[in-house]
BAVO-87760 format. One line per 2 residues: number of its first residue (from 0); their letters; for each residue x, y, z of N, C-alpha, C. Coordinates in Angstrom, 1 decimal. Atoms other than C-alpha are relative to their C-alpha. Layout:
N
NUM = a = X Y Z X Y Z X Y Z | ... .
END
This chain:
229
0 = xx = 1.4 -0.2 -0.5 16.4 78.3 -51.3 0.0 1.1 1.1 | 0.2 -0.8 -0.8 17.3 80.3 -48.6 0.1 1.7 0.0 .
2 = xx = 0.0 -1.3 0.9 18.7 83.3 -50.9 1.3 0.6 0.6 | -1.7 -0.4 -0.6 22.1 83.4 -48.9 1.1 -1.2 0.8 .
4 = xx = -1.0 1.1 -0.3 23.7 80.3 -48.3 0.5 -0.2 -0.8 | -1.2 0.8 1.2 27.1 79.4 -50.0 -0.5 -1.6 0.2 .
6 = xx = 0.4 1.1 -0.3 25.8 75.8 -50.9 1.0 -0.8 -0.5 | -1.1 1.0 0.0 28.5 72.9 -51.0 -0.3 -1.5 -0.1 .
8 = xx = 0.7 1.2 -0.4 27.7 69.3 -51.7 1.2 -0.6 -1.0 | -1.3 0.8 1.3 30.0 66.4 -53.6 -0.4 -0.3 -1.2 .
10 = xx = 0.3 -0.1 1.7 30.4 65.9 -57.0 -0.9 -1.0 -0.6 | 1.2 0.8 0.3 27.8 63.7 -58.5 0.9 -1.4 -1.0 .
12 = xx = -1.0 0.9 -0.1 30.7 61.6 -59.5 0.0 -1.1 0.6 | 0.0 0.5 -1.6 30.6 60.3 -56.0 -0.5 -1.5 -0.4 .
14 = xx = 1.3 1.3 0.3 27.5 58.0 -57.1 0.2 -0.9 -0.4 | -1.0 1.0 1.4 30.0 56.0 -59.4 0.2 -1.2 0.8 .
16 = xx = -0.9 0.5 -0.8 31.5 54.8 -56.4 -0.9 -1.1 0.3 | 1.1 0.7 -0.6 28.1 53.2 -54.6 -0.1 -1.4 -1.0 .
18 = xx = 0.0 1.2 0.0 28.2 49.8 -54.1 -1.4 -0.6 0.4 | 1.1 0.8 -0.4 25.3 47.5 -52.6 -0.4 1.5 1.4 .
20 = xx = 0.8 -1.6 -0.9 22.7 49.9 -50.1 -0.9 -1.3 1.0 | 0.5 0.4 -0.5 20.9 49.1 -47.6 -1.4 1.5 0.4 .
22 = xx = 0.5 -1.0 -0.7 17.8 51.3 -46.1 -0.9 -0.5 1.1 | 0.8 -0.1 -1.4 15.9 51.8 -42.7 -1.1 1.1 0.2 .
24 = xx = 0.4 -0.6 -0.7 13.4 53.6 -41.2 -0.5 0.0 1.6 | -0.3 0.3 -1.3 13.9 53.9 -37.5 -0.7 1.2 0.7 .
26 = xx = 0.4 -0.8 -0.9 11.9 55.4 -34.5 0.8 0.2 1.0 | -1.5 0.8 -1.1 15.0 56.0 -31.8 -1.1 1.3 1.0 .
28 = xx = 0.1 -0.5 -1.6 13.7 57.2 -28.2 0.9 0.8 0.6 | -1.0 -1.0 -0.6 15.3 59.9 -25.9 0.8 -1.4 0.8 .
30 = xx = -1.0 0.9 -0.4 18.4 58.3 -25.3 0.9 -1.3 -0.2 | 0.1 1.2 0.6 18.7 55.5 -27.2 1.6 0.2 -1.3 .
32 = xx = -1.0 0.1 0.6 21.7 54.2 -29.2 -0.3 -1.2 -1.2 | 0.2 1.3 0.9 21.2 51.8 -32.2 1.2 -0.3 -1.0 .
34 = xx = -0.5 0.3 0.9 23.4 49.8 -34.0 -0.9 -0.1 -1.2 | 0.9 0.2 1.1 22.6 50.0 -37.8 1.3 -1.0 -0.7 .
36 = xx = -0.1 1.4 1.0 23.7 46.5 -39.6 0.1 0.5 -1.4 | -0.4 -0.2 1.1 25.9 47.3 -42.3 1.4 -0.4 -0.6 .
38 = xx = -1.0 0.7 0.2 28.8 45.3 -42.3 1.1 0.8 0.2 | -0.7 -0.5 -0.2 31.8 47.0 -42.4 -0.5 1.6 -0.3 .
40 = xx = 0.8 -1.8 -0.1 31.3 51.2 -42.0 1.4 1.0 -0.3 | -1.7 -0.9 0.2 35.1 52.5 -43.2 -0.5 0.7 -1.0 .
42 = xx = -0.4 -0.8 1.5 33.9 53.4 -46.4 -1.7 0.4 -0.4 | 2.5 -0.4 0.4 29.6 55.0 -46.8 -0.1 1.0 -0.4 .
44 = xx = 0.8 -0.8 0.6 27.8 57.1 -48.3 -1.1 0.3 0.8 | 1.2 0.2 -1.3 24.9 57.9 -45.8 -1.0 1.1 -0.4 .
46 = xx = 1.2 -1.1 0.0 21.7 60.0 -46.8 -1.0 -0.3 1.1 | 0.8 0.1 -0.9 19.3 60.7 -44.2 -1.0 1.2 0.1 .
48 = xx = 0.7 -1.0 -0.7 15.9 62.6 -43.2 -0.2 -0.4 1.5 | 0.3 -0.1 -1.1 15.2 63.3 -39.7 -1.3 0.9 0.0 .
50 = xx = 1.7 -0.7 -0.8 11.5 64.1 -38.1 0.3 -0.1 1.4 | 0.6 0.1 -1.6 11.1 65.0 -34.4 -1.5 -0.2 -0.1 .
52 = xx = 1.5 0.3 0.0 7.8 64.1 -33.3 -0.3 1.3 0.3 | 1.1 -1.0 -0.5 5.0 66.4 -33.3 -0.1 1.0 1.4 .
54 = xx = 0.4 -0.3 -1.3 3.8 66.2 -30.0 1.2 0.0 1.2 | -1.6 -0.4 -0.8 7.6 66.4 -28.3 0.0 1.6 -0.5 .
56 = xx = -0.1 -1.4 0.6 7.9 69.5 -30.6 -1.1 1.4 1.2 | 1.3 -0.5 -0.6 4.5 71.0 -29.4 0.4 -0.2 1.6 .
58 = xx = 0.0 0.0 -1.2 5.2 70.1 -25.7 0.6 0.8 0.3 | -1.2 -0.1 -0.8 8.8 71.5 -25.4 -0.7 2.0 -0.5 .
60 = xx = 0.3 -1.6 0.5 7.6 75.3 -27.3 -1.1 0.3 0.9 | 0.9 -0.7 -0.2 4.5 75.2 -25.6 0.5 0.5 1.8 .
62 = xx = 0.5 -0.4 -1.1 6.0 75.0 -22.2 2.0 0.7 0.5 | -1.1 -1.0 -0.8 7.8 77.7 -20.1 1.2 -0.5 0.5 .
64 = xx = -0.6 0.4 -0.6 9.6 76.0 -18.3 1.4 -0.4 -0.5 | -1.2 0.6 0.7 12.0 74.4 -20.7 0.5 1.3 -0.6 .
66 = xx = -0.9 -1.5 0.0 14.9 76.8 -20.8 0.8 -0.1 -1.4 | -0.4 -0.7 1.1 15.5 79.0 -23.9 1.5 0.2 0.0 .
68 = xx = -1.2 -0.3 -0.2 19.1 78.3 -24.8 0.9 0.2 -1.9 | -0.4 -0.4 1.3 19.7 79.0 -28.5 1.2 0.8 0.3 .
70 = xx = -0.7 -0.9 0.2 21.2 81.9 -27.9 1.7 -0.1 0.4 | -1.1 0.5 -0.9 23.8 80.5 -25.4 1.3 -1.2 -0.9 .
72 = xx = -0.2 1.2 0.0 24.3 77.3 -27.7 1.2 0.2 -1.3 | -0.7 -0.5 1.1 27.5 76.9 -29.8 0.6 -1.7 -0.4 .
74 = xx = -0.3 1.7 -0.2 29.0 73.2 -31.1 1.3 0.2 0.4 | -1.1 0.8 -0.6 32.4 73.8 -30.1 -0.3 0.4 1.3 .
76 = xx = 0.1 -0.3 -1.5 31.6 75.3 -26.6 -0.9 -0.6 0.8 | 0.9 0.5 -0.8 28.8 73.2 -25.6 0.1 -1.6 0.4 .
78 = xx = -0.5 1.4 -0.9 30.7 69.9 -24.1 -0.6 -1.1 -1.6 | 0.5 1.0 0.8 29.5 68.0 -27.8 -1.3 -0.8 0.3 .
80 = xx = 1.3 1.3 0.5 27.4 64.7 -28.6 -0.7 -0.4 1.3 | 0.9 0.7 -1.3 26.9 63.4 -24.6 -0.9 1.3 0.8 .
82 = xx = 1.2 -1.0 -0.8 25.2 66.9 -23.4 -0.9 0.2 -0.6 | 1.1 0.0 0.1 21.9 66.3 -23.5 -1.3 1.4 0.2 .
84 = xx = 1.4 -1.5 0.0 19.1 68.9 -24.4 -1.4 -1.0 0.0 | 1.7 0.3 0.0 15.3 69.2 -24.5 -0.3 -1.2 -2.0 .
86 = xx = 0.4 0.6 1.1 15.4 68.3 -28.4 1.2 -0.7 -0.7 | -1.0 -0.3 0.5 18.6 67.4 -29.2 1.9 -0.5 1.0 .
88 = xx = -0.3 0.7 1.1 21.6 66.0 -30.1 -0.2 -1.7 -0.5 | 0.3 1.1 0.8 20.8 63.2 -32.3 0.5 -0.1 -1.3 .
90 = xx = -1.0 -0.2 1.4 22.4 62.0 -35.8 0.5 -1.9 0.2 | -0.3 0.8 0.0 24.8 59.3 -36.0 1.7 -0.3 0.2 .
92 = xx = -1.3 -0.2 -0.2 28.6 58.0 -34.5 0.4 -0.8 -1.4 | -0.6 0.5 1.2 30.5 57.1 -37.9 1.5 -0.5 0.8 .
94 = xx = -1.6 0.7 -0.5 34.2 54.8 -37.5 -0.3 -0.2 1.2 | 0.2 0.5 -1.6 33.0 53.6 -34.0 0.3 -1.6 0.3 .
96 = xx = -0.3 1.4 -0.4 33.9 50.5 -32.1 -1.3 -0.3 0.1 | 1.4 0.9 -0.5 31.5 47.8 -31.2 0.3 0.7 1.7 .
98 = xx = 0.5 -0.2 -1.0 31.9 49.2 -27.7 -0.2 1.8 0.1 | -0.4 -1.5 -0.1 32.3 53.2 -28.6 0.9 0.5 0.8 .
100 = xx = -0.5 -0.3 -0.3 35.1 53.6 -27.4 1.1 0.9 -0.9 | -0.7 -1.1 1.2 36.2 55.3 -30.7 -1.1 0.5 -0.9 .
102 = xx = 0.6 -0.1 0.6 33.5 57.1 -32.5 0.2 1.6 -0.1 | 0.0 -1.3 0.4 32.7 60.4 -34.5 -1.1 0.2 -0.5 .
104 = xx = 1.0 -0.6 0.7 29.6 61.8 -34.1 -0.2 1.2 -0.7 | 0.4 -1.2 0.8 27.6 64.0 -37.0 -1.6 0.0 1.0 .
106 = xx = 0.8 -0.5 -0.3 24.9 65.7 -35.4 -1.4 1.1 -0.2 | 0.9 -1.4 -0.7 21.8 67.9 -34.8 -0.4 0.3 1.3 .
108 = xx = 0.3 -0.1 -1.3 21.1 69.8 -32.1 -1.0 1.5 -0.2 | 0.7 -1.2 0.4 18.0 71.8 -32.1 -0.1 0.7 1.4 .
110 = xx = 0.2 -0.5 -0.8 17.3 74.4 -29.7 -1.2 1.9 0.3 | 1.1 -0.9 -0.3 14.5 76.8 -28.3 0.8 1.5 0.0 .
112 = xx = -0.3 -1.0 0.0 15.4 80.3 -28.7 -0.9 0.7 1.0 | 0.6 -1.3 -1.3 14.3 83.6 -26.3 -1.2 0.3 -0.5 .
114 = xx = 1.3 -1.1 0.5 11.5 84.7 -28.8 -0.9 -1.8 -0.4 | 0.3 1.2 0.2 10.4 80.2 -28.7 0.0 -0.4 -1.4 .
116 = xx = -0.4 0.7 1.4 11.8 79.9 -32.4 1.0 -1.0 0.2 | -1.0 0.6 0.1 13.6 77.1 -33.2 1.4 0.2 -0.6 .
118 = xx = -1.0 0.0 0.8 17.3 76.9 -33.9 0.7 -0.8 -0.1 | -0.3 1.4 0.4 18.8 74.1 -35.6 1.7 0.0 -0.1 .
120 = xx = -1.3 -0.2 0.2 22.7 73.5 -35.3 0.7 -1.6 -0.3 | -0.7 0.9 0.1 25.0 71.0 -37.0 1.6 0.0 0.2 .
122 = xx = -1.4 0.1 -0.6 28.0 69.5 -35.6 0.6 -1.3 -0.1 | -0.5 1.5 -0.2 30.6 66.8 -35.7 0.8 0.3 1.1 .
124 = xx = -0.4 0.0 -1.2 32.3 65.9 -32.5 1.0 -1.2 -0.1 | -1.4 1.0 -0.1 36.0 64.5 -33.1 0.8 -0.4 1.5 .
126 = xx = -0.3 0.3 -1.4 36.4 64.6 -29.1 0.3 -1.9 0.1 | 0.2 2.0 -0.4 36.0 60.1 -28.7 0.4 -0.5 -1.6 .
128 = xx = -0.1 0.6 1.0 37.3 60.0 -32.5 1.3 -1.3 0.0 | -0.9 0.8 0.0 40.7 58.3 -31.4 -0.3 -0.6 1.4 .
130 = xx = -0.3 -0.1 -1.1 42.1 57.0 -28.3 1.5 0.3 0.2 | -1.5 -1.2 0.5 45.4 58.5 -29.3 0.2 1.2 0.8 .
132 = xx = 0.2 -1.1 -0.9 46.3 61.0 -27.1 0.8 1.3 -0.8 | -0.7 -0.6 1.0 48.8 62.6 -29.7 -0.6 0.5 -1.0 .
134 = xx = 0.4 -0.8 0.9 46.1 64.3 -31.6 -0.8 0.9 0.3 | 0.9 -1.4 -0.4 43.8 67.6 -31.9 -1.5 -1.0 -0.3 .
136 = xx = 1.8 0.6 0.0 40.1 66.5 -31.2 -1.0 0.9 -0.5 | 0.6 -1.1 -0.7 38.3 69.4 -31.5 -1.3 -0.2 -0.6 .
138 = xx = 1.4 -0.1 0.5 34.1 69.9 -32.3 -0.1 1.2 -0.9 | 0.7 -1.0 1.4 33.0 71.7 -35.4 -1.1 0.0 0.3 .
140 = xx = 1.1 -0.1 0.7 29.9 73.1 -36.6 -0.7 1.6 0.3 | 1.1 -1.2 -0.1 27.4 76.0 -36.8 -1.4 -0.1 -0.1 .
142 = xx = 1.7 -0.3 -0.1 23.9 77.4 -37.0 -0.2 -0.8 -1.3 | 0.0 0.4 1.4 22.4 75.7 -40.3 -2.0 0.5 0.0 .
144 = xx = 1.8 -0.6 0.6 18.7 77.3 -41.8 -0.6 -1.3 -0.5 | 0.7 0.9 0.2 16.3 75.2 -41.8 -1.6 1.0 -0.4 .
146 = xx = 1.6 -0.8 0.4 13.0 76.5 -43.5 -1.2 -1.0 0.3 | 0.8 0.8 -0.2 9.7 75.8 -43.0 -0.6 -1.1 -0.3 .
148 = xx = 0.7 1.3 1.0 8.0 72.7 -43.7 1.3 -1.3 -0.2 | -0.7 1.1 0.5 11.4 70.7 -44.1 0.3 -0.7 1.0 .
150 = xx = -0.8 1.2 -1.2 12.5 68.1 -42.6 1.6 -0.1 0.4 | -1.7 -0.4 0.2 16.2 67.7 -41.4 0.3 -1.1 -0.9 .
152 = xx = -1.0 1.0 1.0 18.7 66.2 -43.9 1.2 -0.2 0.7 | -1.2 0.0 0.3 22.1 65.1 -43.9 0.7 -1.0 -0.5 .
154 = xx = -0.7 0.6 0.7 24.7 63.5 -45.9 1.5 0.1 0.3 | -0.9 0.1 -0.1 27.7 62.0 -44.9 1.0 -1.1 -0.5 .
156 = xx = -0.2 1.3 0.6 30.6 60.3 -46.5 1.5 -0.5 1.2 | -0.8 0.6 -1.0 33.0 58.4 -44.3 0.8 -0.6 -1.1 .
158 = xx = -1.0 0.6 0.4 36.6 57.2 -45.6 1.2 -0.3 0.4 | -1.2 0.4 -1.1 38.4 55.8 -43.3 0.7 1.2 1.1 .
160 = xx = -0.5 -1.2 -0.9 40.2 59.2 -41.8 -0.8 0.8 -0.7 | 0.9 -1.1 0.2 37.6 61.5 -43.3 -1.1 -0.1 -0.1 .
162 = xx = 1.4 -0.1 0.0 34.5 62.6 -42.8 -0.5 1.1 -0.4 | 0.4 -0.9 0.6 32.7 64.6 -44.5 -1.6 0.4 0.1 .
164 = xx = 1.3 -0.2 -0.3 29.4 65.9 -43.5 -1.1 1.1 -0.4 | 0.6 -0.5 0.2 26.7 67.7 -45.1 -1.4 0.6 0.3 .
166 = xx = 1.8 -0.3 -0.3 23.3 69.7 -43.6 -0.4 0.5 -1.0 | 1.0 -0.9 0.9 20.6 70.6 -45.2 0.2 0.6 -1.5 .
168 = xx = -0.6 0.1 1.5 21.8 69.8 -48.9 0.7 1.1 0.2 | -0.9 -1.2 0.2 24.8 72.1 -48.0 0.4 0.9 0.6 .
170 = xx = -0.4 -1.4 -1.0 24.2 75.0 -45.9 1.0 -0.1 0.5 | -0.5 -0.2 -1.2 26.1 73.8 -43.2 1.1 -1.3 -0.6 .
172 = xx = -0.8 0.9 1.1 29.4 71.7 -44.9 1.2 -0.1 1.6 | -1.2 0.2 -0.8 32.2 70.3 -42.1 0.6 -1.3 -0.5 .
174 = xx = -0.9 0.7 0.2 35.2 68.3 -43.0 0.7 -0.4 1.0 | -1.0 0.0 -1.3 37.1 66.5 -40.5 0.8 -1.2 -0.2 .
176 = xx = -0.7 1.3 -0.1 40.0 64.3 -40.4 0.6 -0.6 1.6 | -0.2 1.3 -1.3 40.4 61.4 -37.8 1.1 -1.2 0.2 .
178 = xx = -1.1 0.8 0.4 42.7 59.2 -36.6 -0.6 -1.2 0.7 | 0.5 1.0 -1.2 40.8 56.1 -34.8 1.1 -1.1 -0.2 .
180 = xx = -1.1 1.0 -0.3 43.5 53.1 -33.6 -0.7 -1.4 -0.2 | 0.9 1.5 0.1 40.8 50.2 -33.8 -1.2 -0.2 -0.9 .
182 = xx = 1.0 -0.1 0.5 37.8 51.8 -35.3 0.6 -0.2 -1.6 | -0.3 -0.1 1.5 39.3 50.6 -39.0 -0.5 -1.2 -0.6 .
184 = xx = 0.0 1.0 0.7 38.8 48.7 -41.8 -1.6 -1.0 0.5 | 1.5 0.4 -0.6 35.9 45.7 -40.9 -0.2 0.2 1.7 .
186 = xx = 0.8 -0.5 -1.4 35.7 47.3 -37.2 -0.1 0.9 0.0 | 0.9 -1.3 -0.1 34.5 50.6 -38.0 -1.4 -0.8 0.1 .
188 = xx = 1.2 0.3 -0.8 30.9 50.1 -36.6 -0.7 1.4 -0.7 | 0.9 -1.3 -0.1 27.6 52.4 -37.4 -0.6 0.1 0.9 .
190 = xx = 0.6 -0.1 -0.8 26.0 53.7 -35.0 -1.5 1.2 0.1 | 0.8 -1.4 0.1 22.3 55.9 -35.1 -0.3 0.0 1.8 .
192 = xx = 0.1 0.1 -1.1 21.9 57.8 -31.5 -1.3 1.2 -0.1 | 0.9 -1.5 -0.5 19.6 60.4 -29.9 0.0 0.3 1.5 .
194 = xx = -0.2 -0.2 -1.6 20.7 61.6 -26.8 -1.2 1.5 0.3 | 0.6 -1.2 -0.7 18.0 64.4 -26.8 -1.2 -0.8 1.7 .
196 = xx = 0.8 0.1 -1.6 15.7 64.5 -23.0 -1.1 -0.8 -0.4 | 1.3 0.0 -0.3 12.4 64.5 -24.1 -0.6 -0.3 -2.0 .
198 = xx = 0.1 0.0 1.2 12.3 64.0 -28.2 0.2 -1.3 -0.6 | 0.1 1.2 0.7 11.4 60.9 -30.1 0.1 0.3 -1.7 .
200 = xx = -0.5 -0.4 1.1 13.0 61.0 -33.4 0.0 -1.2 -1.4 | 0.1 1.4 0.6 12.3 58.9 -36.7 1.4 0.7 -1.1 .
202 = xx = -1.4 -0.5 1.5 15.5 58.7 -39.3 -0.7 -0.8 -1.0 | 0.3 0.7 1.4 14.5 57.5 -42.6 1.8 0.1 -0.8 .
204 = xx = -1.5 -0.4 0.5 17.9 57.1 -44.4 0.3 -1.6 -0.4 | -0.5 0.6 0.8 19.9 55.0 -46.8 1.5 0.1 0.1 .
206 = xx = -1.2 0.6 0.0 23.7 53.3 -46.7 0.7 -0.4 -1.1 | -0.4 0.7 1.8 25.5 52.7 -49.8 1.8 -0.5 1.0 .
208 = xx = -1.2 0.5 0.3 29.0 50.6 -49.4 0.7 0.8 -0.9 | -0.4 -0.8 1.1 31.3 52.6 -51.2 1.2 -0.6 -0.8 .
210 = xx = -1.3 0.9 0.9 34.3 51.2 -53.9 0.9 1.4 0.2 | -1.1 -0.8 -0.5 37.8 52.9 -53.7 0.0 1.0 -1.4 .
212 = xx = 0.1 -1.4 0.6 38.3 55.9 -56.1 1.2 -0.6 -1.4 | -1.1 0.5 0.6 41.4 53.9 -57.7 0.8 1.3 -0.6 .
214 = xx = -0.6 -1.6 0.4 43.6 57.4 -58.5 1.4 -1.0 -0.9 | -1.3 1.0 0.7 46.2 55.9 -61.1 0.5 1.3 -0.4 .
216 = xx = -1.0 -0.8 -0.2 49.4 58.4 -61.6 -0.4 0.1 -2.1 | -0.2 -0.3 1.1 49.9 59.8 -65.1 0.8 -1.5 -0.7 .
218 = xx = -1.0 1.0 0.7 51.4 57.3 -67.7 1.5 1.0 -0.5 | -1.0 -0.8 1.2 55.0 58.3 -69.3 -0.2 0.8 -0.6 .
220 = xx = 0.5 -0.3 1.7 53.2 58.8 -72.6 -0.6 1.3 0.6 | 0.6 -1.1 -0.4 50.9 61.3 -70.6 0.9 1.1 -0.1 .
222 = xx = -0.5 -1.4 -0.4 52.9 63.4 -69.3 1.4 0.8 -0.7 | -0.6 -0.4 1.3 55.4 63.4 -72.5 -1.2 1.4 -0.9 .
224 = xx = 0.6 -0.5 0.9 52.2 64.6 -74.0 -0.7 1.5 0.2 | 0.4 -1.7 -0.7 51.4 67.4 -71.6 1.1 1.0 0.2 .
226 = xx = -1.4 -1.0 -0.1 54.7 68.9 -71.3 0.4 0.3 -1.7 | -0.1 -0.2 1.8 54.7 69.1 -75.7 -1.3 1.2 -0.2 .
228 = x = 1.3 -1.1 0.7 51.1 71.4 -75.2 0.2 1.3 0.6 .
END
C-alpha cells in the first residue's frame, strides 16, 4: 500500500497452530498497566488495533508547547518502554512475571515532528527481558509508515525465547530472541501498558493459545528415498 515497503508477515500456516482465543477491547489511561487474563502467555498469537483518542491527538498537535521530537527519536537510543512521551510508548510486555520483573515489551511510540506531522515508531525492548546478567539486551526497531485513515496494528507471536513482532501488516518486522529465568512456561504473564503522558488509548485485539509445531525428523525410508532422486 505504501508503494515501497518490503512486506514480511508469517506463513498462513501459523493459523493451524491456534488453539482456544480469547478477545478484549480495552481503554488504558496515560500510565496505566493491565494485566490481560490469558492463562499461561509462553506460547500466542496476538493481533491487535490500536486508536489514540481524538481529542489527546488534537490537543498535543494543536499545542506549541509540546516539544517536536521525531526527529531526535530513535528505539535503540531513546532509554526504551519506561521513557515516557506526549503520545507514546504503549503496546504490550510479552513473557513477563506477575511482578515485571522479567518482561519484553513490543511497542509504539508516536511522535510529533518539526513540521507537526506525526511519526509512528515500532520497537521491542529486550533491556528487562531476563534477569541474567550473561546476555545482550539490546532495543530494536524503526520508523514504520503509517497512512492515513489507519489505525495502528500489530502482530505478535511469542514462543517461549522468541518473539516475533509485526507493524502495520509488515512494514516494520523485528525478531528477537530472549532468555527470561522465571518468565516461563505457566509464569509467562501478559501484560497491555501505555506509558504515554497525556494519550488515552483503546486496543481492540485478540489472543489465540498456540499448539507446538511438532517438527518430526525424516523417517529411514525418507531419506533412503531422497538420496535415490
Amino acid at each position: 500500500k505504501t508503494g515501497k515497503n518490503l512486506v514480511q508477515w508469517p506463513v498462513e500456516e501459523i493459523k493451524s497452530l491456534r488453539l482456544s482465543s480469547k478477545q478484549f477491547d480495552l481503554e488504558v489511561g496515560p500510565g496505566s498497566v493491565v494485566p490481560v487474563d490469558v492463562g499461561s502467555a509462553a506460547q500466542l498469537d496476538i493481533e491487535v488495533e490500536f486508536e489514540i483518542n481524538k481529542e489527546s491527538l488534537e490537543k498535543i498537535l494543536g499545542n506549541a508547547s509540546v516539544v517536536a521530537e521525531a526527529e531526535e527519536f530513535s528505539c535503540e537510543k531513546s532509554g526504551g518502554s519506561t521513557v515516557r512521551g506526549a503520545l507514546g510508548p504503549f503496546g504490550f510486555s510479552v513473557l513477563a512475571t506477575e511482578s515485571l520483573s522479567e518482561q519484553t515489551p513490543v511497542y509504539f511510540y508516536v511522535a510529533k515532528g518539526t513540521d507537526s506531522e506525526l511519526k509512528t515508531f515500532f520497537c521491542t525492548d529486550t533491556s528487562r527481558s531476563s534477569v541474567a546478567n550473561d546476555v545482550v539486551k539490546p532495543i530494536y526497531g524503526s520508523i514504520v509508515p503509517v497512512l492515513k485513515g489507519e489505525k495502528l496494528t500489530m502482530r505478535i507471536l511469542v514462543d517461549h525465547s522468541i518473539v516475533e513482532a509485526f507493524g502495520q501488516g509488515g512494514r516494520t518486522c523485528i525478531t528477537s530472541r530472549v532468555y527470561p529465568t522465571t518468565a516461563i512456561y505457566g509464569a509467562a504473564k501478559l501484560f497491555l501498558f501505555n506509558n504515554a503522558l497525556d494519550a488515552t488509548v483503546t486496543a481492540s485485539f485478540t489472543v489465540w493459545q498456540m499448539n507446538s509445531a511438532f517438527i518430526h525428523p525424516y523417517s529411514d525410508e525418507a531419506v533412503r528415498a531422497l538420496s535415490r532422486t
